[in-house]
Structures are given as C-alpha cells and as structure tokens.
Wavefront OBJ file of the C-alpha trace (Angstrom):
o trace
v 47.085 0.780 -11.445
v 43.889 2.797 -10.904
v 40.752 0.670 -10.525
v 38.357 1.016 -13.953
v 35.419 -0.127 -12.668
v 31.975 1.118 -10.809
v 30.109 -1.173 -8.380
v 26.375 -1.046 -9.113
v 23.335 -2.777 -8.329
v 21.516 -5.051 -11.076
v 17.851 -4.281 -10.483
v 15.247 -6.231 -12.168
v 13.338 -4.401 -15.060
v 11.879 -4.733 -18.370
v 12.892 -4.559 -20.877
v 16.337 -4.869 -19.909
v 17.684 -4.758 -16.513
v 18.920 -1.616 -14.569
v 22.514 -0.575 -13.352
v 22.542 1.838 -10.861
v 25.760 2.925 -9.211
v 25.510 1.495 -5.389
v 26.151 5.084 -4.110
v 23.279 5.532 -5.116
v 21.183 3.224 -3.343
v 20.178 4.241 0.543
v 19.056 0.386 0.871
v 16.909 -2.823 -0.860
v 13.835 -3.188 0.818
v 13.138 -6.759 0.455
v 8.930 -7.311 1.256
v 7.583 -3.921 1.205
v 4.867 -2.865 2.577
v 3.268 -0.136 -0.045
v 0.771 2.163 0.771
v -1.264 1.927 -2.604
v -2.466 5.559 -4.179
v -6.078 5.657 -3.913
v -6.520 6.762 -7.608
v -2.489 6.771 -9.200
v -2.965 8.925 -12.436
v -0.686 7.199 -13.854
v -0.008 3.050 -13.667
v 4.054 3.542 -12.946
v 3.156 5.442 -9.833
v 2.938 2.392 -7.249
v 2.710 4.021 -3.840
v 4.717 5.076 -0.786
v 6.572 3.209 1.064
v 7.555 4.206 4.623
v 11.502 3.984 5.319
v 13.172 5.725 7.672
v 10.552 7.372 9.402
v 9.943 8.803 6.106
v 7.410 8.612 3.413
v 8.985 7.639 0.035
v 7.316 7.759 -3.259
v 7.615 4.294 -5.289
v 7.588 3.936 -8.752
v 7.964 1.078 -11.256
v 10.787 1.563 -13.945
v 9.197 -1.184 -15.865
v 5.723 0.427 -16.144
v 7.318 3.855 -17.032
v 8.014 2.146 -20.787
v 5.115 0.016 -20.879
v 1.285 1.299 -20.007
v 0.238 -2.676 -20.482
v 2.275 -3.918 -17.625
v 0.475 -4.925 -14.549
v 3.100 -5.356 -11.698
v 0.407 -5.976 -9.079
v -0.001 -9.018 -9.032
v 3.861 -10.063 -9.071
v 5.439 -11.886 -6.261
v 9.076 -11.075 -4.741
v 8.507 -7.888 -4.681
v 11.825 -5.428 -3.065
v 11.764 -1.737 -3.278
v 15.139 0.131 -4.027
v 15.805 2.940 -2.235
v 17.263 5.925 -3.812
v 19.127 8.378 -2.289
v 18.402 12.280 -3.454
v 19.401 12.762 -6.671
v 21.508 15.726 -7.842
v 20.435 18.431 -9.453
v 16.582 17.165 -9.433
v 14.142 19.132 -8.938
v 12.714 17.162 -5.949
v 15.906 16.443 -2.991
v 14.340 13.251 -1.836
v 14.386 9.894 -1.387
v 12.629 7.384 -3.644
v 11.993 3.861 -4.551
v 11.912 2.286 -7.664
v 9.456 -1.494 -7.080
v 11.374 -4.971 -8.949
v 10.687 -8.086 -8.760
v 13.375 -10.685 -8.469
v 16.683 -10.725 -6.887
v 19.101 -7.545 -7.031
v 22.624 -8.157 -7.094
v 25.753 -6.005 -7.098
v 28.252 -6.485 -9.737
v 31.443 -5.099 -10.874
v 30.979 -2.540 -14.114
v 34.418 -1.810 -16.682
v 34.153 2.041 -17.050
v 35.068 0.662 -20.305
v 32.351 -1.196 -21.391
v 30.597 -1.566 -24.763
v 27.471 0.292 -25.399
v 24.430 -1.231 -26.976
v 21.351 -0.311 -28.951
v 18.142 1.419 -27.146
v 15.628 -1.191 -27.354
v 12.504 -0.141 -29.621
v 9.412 1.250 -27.121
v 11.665 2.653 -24.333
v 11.387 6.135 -23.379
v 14.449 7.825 -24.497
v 14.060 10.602 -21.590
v 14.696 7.588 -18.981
v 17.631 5.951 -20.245
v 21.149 7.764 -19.771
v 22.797 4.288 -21.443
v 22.680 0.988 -22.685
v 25.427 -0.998 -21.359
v 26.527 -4.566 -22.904
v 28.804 -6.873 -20.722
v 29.147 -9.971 -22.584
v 26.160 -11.328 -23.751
v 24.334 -9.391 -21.492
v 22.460 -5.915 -21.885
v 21.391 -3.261 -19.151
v 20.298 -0.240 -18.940
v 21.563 3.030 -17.044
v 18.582 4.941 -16.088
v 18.692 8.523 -16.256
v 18.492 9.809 -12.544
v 18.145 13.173 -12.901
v 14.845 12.473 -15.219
v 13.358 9.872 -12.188
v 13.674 12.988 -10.154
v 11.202 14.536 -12.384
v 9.200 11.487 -12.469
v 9.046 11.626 -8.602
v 8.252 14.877 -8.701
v 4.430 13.627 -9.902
v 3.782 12.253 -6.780
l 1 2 3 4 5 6 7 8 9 10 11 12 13 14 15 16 17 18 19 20 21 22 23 24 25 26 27 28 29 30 31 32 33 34 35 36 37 38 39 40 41 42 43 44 45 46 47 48 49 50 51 52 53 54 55 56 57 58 59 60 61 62 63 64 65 66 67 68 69 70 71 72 73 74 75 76 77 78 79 80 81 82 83 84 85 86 87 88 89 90 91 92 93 94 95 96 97 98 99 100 101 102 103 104 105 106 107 108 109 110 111 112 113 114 115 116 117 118 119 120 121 122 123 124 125 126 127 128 129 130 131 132 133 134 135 136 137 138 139 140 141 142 143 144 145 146 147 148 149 150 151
C-alpha cells in the first residue's frame, strides 16, 4: 500500500497557520538572534539572521497579509529556515519569523480544501488545507522567493 501522506511542519501564522513540507525546512531556529534592517521598507521584512556561516534574510508570513501587525514585540520567537526554493529567482536560504511552537504532523495527500480567508494575499497562498476542524495554509514558495528577493 503506498503511503498518502506528506510530513510537514505546522508553523505559526496569522491568519491561519502554515504547512510547509519538512523537505523543505534546513532547520527551526528556536531564539534567534536578528540583525534588525536599519530602515526595512517594508514591515514583513524582519532582518537577517546568521545560520550557517551565512547571512539569511527573515521575513514574517504574518505581516506579508497584514501592514497593522507588529511582531516586535512578541515573545517565543523561532526562525524557520528554508532551504532554496526551486525555480525562484533568488537560490538561497531564508527564514520565515513565528511565534509559538512548530510541530511536524502527518498531511493526507487527500485532504479537503478550504476557503481563502478574506484579506490574504492571493499571490502567497498555493492552498488552503482543512484537516478536521482545523484550517492551514500552504504558502506559495516559489512567490516567498520573490519576496526574498526584496532584501
């Protein structure tokens, strides 16, 4: 029987929390420490963090649907490391900033699909996914990889 699911990480965001395959993921950085853009031109642009001997741009997922939100002042704060993404125009790593606990969880390649809550950026979002009671989103990686690019 072939397995029908993906393993993926469940990253806090608003408004709904992220799924992101782990392959993905290089590594959770749990306590950053972000080096703060002197003058970000925009408010999801949080910083760089330095992994790997590398520096790695840091954004907030959150703050990329909503201008209002002001992350700064949050506690808990982990950085997920992504690896390059394919087919972006930037072949990179980057971190997307939560706050709260990430967890890994089991996803039915059959799953039910849900409705695009109103505000989010369409151009961010691949999917909505609904296990249960439960909605998440599936961000669109190639489009973070243009995001990055900004930095």
């Amino acid at each position: 029987m072939a397995n029908n699911s993906i393993d993926c990480y469940v990253v806090p965001a608003k408004p709904l929390p992220l799924l992101i395959p782990l392959e993905c993921v290089a590594e959770v950085v749990k306590k950053p420490d972000l080096q703060q853009l002197s003058q970000a031109p925009a408010k999801w642009m949080q910083g760089y963090l330095t992994w790997e001997n590398q520096r790695v741009p840091v954004l907030s997922y959150s703050a990329l649907h909503d201008s209002s939100l002001d992350e700064s002042k949050k506690r808990n704060a982990q950085v997920v490391v992504l690896n390059p993404i394919p087919d972006a125009a930037r072949k990179a790593f980057s971190g997307l900033l939560c706050f709260g606990a990430v967890k890994t969880l089991p996803i039915d390649t059959q799953s039910a699909y849900g409705e695009l809550p109103d505000g989010v950026d369409r151009r961010y979002v691949e999917a909505v996914v609904k296990l249960g009671e439960e909605e998440y989103l599936v961000p669109k990686l190639a489009a973070l990889g243009v995001a990055f690019s900004y930095f």
